[in-house]
Chimera marker file (.cmm) of the C-alpha trace (Angstrom):
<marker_set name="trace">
<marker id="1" x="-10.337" y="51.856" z="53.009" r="1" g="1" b="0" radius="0.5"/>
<marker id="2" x="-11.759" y="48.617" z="51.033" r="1" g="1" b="0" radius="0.5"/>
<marker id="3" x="-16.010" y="48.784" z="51.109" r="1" g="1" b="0" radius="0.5"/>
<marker id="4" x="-16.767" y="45.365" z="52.925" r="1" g="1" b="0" radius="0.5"/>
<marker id="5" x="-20.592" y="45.882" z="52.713" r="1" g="1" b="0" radius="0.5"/>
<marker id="6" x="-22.271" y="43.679" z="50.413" r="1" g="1" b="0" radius="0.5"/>
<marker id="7" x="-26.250" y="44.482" z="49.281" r="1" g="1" b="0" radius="0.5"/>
<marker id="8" x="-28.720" y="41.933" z="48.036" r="1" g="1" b="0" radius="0.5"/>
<marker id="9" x="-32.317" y="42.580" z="47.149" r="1" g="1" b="0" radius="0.5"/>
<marker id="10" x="-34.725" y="39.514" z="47.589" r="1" g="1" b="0" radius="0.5"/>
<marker id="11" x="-38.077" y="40.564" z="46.616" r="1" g="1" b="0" radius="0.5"/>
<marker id="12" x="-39.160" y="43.565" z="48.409" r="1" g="1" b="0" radius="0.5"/>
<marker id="13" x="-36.824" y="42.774" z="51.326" r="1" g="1" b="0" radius="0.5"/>
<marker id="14" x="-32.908" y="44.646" z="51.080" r="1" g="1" b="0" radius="0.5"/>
<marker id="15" x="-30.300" y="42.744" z="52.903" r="1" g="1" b="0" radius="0.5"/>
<marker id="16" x="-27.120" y="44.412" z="53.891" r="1" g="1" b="0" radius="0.5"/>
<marker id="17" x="-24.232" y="42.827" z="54.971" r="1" g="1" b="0" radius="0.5"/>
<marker id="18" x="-22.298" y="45.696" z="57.014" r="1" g="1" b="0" radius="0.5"/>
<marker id="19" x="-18.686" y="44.359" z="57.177" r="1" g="1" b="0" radius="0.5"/>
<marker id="20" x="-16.108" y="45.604" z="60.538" r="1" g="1" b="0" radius="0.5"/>
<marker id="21" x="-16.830" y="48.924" z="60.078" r="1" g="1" b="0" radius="0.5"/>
<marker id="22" x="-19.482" y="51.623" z="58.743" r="1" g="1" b="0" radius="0.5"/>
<marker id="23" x="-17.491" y="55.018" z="58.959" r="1" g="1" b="0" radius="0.5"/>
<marker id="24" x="-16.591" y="58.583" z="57.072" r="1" g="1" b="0" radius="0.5"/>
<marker id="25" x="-14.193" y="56.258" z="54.268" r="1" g="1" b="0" radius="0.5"/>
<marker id="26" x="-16.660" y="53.623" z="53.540" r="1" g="1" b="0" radius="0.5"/>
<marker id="27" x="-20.750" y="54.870" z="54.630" r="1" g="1" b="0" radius="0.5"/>
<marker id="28" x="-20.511" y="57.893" z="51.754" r="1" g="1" b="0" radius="0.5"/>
<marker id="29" x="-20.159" y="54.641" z="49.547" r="1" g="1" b="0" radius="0.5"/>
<marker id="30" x="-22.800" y="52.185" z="50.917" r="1" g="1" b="0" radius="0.5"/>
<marker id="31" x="-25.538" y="55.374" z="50.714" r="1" g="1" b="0" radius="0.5"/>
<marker id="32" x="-24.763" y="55.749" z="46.648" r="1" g="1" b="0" radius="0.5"/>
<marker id="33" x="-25.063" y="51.721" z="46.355" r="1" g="1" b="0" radius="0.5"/>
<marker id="34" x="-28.681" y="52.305" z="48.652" r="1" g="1" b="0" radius="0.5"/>
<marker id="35" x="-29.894" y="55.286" z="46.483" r="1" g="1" b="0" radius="0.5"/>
<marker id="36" x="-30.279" y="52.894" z="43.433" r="1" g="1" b="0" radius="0.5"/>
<marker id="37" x="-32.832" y="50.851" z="45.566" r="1" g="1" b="0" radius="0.5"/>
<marker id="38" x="-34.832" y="54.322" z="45.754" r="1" g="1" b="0" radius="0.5"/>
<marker id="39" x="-38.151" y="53.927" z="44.363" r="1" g="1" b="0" radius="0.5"/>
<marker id="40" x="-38.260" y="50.092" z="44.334" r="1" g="1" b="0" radius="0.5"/>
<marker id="41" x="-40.820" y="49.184" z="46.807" r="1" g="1" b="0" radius="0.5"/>
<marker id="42" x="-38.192" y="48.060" z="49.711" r="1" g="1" b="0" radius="0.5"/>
<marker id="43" x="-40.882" y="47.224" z="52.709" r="1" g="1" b="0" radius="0.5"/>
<marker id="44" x="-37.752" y="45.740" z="54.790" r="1" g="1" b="0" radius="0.5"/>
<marker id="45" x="-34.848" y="46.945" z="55.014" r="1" g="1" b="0" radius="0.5"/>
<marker id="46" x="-32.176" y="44.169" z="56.824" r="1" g="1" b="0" radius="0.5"/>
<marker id="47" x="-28.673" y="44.876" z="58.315" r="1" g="1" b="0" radius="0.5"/>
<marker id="48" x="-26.954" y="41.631" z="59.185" r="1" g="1" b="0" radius="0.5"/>
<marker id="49" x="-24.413" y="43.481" z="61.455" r="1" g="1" b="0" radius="0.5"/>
<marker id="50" x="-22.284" y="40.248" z="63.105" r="1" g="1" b="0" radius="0.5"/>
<marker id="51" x="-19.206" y="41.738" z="62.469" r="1" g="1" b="0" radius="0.5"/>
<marker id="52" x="-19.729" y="44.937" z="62.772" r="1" g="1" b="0" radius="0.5"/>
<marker id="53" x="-17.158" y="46.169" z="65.678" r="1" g="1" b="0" radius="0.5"/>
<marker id="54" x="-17.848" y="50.484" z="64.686" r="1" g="1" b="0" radius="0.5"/>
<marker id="55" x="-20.248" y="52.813" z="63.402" r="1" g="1" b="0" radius="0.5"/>
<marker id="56" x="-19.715" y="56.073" z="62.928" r="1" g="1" b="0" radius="0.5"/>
<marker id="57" x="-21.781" y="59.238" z="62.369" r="1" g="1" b="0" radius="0.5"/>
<marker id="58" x="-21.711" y="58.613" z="58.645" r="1" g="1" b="0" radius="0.5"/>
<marker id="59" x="-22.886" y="55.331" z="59.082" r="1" g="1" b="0" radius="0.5"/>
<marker id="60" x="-26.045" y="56.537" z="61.131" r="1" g="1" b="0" radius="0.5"/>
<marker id="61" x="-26.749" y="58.743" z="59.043" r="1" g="1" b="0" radius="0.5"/>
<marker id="62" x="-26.786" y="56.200" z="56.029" r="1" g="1" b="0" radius="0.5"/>
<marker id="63" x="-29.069" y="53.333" z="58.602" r="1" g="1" b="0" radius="0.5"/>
<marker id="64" x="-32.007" y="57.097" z="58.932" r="1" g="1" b="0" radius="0.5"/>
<marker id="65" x="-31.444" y="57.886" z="55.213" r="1" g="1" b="0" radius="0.5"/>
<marker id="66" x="-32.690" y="54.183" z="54.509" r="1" g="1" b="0" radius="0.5"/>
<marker id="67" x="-35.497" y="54.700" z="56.999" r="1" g="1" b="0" radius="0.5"/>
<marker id="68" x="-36.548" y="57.824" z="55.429" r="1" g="1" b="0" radius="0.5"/>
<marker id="69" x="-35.743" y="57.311" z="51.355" r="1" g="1" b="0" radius="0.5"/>
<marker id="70" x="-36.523" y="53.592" z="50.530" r="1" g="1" b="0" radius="0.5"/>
<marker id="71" x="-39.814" y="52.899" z="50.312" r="1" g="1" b="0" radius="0.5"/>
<marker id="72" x="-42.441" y="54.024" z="52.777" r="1" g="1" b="0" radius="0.5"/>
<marker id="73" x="-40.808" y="53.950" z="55.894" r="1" g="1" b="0" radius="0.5"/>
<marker id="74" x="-39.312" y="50.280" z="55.561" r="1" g="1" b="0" radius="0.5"/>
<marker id="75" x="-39.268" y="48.251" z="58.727" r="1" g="1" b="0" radius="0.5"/>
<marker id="76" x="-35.504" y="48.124" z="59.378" r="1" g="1" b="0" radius="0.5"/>
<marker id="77" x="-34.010" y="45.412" z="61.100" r="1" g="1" b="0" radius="0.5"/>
<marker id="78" x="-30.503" y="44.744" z="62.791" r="1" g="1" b="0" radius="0.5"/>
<marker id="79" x="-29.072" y="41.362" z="63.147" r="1" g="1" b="0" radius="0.5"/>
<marker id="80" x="-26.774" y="40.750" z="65.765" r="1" g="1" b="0" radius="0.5"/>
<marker id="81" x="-26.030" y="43.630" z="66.745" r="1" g="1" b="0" radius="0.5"/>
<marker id="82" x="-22.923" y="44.399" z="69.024" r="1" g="1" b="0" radius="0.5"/>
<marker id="83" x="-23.688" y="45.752" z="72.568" r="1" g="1" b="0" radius="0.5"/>
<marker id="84" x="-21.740" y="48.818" z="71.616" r="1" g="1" b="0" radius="0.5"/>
<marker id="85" x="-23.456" y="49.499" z="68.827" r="1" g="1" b="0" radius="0.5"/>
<marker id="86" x="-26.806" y="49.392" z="69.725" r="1" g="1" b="0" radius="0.5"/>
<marker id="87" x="-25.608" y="51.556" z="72.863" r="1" g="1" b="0" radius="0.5"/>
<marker id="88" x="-24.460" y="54.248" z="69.948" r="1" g="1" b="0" radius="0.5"/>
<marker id="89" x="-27.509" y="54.217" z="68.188" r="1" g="1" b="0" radius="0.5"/>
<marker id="90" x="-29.939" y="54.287" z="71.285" r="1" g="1" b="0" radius="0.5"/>
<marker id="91" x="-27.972" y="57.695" z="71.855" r="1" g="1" b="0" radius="0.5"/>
<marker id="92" x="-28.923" y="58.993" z="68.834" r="1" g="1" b="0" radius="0.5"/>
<marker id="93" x="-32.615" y="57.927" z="69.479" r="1" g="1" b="0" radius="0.5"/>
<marker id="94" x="-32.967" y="55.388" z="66.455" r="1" g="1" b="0" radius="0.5"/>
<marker id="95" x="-33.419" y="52.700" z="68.047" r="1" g="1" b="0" radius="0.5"/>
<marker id="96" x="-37.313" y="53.086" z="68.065" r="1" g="1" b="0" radius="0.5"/>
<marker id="97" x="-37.248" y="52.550" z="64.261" r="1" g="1" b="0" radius="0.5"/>
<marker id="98" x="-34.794" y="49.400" z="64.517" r="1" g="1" b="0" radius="0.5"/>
<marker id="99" x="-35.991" y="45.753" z="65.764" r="1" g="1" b="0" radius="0.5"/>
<marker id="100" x="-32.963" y="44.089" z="66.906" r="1" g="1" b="0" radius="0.5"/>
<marker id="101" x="-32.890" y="40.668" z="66.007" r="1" g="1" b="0" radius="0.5"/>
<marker id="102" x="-30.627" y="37.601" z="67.021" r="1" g="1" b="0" radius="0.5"/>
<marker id="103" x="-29.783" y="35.115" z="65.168" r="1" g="1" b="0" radius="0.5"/>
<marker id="104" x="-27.302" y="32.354" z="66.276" r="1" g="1" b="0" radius="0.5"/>
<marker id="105" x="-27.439" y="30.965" z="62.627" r="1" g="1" b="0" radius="0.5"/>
<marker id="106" x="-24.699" y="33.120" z="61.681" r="1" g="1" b="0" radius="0.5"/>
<marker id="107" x="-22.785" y="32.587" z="64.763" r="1" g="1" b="0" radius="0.5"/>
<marker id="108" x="-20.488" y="29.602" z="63.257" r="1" g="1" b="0" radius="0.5"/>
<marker id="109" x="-19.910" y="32.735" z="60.633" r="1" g="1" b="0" radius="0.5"/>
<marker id="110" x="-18.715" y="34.687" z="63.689" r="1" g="1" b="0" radius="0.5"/>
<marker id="111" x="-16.277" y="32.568" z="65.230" r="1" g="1" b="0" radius="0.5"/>
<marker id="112" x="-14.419" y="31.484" z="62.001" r="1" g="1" b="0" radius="0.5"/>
<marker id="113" x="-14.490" y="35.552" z="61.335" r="1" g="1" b="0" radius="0.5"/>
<marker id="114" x="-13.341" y="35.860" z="65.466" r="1" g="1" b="0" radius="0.5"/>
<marker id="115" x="-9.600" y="35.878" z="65.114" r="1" g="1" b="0" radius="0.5"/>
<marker id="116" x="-9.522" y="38.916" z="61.791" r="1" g="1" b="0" radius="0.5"/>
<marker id="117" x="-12.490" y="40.604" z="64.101" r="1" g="1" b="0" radius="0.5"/>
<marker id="118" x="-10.128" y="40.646" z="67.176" r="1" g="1" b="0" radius="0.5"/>
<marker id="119" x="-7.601" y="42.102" z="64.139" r="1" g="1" b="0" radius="0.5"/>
<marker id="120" x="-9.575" y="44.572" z="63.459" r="1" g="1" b="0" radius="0.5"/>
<marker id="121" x="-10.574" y="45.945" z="67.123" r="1" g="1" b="0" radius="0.5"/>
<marker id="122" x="-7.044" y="46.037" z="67.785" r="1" g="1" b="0" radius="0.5"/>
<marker id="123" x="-6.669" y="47.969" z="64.676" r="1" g="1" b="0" radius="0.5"/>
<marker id="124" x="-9.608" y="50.368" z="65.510" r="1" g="1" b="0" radius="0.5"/>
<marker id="125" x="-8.285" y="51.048" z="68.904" r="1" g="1" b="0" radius="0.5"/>
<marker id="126" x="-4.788" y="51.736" z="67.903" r="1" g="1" b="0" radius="0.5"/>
<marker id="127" x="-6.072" y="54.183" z="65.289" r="1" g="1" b="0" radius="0.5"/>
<marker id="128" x="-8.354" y="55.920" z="68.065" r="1" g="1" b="0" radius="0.5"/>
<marker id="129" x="-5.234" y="55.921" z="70.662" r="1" g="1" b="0" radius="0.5"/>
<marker id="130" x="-3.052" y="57.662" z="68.010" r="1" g="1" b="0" radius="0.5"/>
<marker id="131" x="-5.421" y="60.000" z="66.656" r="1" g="1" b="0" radius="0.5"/>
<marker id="132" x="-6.328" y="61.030" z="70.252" r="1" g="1" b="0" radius="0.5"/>
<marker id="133" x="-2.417" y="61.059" z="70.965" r="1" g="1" b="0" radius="0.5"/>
<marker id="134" x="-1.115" y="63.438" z="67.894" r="1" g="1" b="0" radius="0.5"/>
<marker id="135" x="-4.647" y="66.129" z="68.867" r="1" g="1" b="0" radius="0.5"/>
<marker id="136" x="-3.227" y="66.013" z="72.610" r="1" g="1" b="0" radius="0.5"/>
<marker id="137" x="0.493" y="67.134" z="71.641" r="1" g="1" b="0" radius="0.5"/>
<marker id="138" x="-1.425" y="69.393" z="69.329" r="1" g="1" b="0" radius="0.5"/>
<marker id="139" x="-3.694" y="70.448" z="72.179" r="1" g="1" b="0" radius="0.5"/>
<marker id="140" x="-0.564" y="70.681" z="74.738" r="1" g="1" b="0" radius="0.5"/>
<marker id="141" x="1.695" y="72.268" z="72.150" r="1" g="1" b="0" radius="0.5"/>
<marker id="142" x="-1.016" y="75.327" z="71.597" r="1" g="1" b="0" radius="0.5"/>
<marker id="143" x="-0.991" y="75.326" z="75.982" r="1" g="1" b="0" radius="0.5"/>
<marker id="144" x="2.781" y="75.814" z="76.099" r="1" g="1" b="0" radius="0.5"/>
<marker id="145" x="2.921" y="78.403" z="73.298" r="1" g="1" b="0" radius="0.5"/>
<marker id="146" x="-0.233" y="80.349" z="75.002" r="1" g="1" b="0" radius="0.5"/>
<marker id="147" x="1.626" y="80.388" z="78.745" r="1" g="1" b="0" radius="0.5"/>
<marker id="148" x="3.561" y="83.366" z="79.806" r="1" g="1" b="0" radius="0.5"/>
<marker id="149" x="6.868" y="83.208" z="80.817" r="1" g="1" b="0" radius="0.5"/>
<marker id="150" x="7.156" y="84.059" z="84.928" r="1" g="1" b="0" radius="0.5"/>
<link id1="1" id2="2" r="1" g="1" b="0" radius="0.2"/>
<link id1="2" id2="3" r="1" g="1" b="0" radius="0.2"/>
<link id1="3" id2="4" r="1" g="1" b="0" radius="0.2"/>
<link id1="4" id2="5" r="1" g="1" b="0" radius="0.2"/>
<link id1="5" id2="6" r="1" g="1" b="0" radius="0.2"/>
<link id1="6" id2="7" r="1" g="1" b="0" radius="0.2"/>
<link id1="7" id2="8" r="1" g="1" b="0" radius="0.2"/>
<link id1="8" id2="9" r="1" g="1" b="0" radius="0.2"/>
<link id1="9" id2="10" r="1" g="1" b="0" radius="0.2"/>
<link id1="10" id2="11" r="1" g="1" b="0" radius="0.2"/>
<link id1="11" id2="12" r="1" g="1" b="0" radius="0.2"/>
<link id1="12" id2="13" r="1" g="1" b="0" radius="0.2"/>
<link id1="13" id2="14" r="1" g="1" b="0" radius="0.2"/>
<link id1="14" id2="15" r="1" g="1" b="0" radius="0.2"/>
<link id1="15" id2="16" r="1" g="1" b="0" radius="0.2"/>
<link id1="16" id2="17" r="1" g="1" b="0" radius="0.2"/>
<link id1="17" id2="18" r="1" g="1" b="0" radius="0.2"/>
<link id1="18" id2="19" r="1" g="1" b="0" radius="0.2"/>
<link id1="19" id2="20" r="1" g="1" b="0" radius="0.2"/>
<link id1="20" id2="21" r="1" g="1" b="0" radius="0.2"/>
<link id1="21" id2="22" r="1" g="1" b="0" radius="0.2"/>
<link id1="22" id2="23" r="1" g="1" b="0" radius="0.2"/>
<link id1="23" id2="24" r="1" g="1" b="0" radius="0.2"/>
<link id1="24" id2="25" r="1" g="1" b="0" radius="0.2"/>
<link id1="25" id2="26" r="1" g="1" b="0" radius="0.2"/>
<link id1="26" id2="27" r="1" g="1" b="0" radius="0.2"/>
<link id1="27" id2="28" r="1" g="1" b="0" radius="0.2"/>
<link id1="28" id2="29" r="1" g="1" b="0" radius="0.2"/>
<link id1="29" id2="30" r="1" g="1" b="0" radius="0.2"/>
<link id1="30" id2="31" r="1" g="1" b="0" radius="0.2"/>
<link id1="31" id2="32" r="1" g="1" b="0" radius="0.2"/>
<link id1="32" id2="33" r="1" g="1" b="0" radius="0.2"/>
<link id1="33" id2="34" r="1" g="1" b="0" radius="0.2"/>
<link id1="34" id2="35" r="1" g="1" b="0" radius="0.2"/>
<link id1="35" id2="36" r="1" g="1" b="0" radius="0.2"/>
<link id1="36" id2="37" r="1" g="1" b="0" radius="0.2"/>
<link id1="37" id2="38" r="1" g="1" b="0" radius="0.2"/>
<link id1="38" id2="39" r="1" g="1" b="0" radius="0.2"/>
<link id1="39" id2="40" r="1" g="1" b="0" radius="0.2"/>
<link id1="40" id2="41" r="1" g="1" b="0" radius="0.2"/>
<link id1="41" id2="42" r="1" g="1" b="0" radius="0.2"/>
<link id1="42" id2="43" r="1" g="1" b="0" radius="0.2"/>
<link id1="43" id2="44" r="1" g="1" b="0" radius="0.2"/>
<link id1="44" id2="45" r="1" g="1" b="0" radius="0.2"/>
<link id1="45" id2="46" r="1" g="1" b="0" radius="0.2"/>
<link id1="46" id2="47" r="1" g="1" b="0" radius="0.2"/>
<link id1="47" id2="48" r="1" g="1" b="0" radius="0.2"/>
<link id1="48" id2="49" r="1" g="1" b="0" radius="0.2"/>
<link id1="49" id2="50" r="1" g="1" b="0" radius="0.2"/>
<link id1="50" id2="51" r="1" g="1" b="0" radius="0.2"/>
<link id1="51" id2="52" r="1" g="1" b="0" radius="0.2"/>
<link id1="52" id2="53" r="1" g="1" b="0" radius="0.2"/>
<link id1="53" id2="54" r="1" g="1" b="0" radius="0.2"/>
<link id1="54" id2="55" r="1" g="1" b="0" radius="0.2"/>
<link id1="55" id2="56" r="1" g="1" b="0" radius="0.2"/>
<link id1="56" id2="57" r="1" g="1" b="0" radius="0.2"/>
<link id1="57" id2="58" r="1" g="1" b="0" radius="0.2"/>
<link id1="58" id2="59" r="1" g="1" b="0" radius="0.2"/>
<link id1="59" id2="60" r="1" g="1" b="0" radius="0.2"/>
<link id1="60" id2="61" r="1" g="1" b="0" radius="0.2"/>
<link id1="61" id2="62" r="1" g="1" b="0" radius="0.2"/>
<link id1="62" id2="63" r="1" g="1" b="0" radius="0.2"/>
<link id1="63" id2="64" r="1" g="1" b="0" radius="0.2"/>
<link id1="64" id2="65" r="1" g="1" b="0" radius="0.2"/>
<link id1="65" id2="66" r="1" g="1" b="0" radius="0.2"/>
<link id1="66" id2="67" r="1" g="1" b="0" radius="0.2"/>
<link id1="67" id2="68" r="1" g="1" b="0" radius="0.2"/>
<link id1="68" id2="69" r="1" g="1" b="0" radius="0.2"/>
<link id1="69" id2="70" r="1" g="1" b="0" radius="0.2"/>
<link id1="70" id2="71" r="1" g="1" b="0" radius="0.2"/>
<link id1="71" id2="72" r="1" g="1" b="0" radius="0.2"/>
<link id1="72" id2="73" r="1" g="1" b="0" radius="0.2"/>
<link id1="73" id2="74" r="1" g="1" b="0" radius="0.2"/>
<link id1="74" id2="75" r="1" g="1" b="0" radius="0.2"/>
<link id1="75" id2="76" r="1" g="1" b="0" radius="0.2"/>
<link id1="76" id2="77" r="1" g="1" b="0" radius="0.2"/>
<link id1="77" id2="78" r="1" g="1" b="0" radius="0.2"/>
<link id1="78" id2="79" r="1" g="1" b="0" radius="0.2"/>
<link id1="79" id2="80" r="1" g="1" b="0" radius="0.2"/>
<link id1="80" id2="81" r="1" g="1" b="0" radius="0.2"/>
<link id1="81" id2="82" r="1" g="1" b="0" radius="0.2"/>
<link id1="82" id2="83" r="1" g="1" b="0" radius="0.2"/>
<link id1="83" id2="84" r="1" g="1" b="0" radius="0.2"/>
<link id1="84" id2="85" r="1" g="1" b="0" radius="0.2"/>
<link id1="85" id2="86" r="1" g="1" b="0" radius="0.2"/>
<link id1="86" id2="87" r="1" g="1" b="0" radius="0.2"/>
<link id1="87" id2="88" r="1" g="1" b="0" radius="0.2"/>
<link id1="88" id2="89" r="1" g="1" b="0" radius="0.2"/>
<link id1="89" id2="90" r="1" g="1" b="0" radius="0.2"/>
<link id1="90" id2="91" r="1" g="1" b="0" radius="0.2"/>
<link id1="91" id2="92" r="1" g="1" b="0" radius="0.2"/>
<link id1="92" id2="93" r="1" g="1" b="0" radius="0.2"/>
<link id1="93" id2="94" r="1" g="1" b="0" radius="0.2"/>
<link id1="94" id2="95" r="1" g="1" b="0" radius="0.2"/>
<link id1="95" id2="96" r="1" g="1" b="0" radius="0.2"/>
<link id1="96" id2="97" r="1" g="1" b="0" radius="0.2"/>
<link id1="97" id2="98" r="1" g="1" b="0" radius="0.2"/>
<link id1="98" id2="99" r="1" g="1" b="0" radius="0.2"/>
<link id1="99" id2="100" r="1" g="1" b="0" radius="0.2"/>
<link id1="100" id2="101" r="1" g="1" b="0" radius="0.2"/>
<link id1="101" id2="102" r="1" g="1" b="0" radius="0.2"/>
<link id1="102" id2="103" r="1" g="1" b="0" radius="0.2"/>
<link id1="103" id2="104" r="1" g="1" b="0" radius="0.2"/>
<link id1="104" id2="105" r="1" g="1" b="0" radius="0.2"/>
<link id1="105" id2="106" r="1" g="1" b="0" radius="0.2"/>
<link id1="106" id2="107" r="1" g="1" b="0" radius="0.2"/>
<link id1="107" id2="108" r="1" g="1" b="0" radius="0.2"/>
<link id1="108" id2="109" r="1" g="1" b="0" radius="0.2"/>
<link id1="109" id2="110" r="1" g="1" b="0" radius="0.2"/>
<link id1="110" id2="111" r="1" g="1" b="0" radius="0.2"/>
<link id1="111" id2="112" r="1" g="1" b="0" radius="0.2"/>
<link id1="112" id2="113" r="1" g="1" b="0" radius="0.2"/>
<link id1="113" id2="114" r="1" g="1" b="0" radius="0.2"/>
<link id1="114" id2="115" r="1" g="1" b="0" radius="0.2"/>
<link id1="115" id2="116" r="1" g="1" b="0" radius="0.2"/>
<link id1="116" id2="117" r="1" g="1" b="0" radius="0.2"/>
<link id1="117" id2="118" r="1" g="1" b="0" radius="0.2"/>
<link id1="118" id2="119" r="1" g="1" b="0" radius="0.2"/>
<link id1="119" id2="120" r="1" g="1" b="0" radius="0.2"/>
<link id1="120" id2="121" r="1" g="1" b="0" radius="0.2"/>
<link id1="121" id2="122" r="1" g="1" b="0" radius="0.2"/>
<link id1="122" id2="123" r="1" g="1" b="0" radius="0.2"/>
<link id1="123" id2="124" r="1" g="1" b="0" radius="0.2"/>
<link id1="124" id2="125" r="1" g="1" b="0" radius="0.2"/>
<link id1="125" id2="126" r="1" g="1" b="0" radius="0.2"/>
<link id1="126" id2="127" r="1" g="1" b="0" radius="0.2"/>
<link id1="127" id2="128" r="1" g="1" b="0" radius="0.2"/>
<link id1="128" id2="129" r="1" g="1" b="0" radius="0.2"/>
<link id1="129" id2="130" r="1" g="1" b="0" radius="0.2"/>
<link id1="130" id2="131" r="1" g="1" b="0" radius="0.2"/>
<link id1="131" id2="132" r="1" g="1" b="0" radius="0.2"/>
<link id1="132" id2="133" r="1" g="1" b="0" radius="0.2"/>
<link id1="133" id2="134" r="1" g="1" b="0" radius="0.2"/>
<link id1="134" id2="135" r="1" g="1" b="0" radius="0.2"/>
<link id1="135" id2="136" r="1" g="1" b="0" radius="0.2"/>
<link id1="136" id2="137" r="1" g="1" b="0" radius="0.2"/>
<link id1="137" id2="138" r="1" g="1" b="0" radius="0.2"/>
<link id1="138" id2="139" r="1" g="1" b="0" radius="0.2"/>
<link id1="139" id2="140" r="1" g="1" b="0" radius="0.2"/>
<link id1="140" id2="141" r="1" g="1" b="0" radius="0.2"/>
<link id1="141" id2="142" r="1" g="1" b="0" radius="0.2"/>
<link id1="142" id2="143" r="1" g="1" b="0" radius="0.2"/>
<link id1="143" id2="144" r="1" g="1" b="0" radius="0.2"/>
<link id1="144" id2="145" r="1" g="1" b="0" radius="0.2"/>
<link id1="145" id2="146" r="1" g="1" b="0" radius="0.2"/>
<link id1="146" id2="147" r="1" g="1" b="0" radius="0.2"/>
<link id1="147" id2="148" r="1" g="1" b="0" radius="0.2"/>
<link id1="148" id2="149" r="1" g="1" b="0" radius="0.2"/>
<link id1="149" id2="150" r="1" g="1" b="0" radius="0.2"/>
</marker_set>
């Protein structure tokens, strides 16, 4: 999996471009790149997430580790951030640490990036539907082998 994050420090403030996806192949990454900001005085801490489409555990862990080890206590901010997404991390309870911000700047970025996005949902869900598929013949194989014979 390619790392389409991107990190630029302006002043005191960290921007961080997320990319599609923050997940187990890519967030392990993106935390190594964020530990070099440790110690710099980050008071802001921004995720421009307008194509972001899925975050996994990994990546939530990496959005608290940036709460919790740059700086003291950064503001964090999310910028467009999919329904979805903020649904996933108001679950976790993180949201009270996150101002969600909308910007319609960067929508003109968003619909040339619309067509690879769709692309990559597609992608996402077919991965999802065949990882849930080959654990269910896993999961039905284990029931047939477990059943007695009448």
């Amino acid at each position: 999996m390619e790392d389409d994050f991107n990190i630029k420090l302006d002043g005191t403030t960290l921007n961080v471009y997320l990319g599609f996806e923050l997940m187990n192949e890519n967030a392990p990454a993106l935390h190594n790149e964020l530990k070099k900001y440790r110690g710099q005085n980050i008071t802001k801490i921004v995720y421009d997430a307008t194509d972001l489409v899925y975050i996994s555990s990994s990546g939530i862990r990496v959005i608290s580790y940036t709460f919790q080890e740059l700086g003291k206590s950064p503001k964090i901010e999310f910028v467009n951030c999919a329904k979805k997404i903020y649904e996933t991390l108001d679950i976790v309870g993180i949201t009270s640490i996150i101002s969600f911000i909308q910007d319609d700047s960067k929508k003109g970025q968003a619909d040339l990036m619309d067509v690879r996005m769709r692309k990559k949902v597609r992608e996402l869900q077919q991965q999802q539907l065949d990882y849930f598929a080959a654990n269910n013949d896993v999961v039905m194989y284990q029931m047939k082998l477990g059943q007695e014979d009448d």
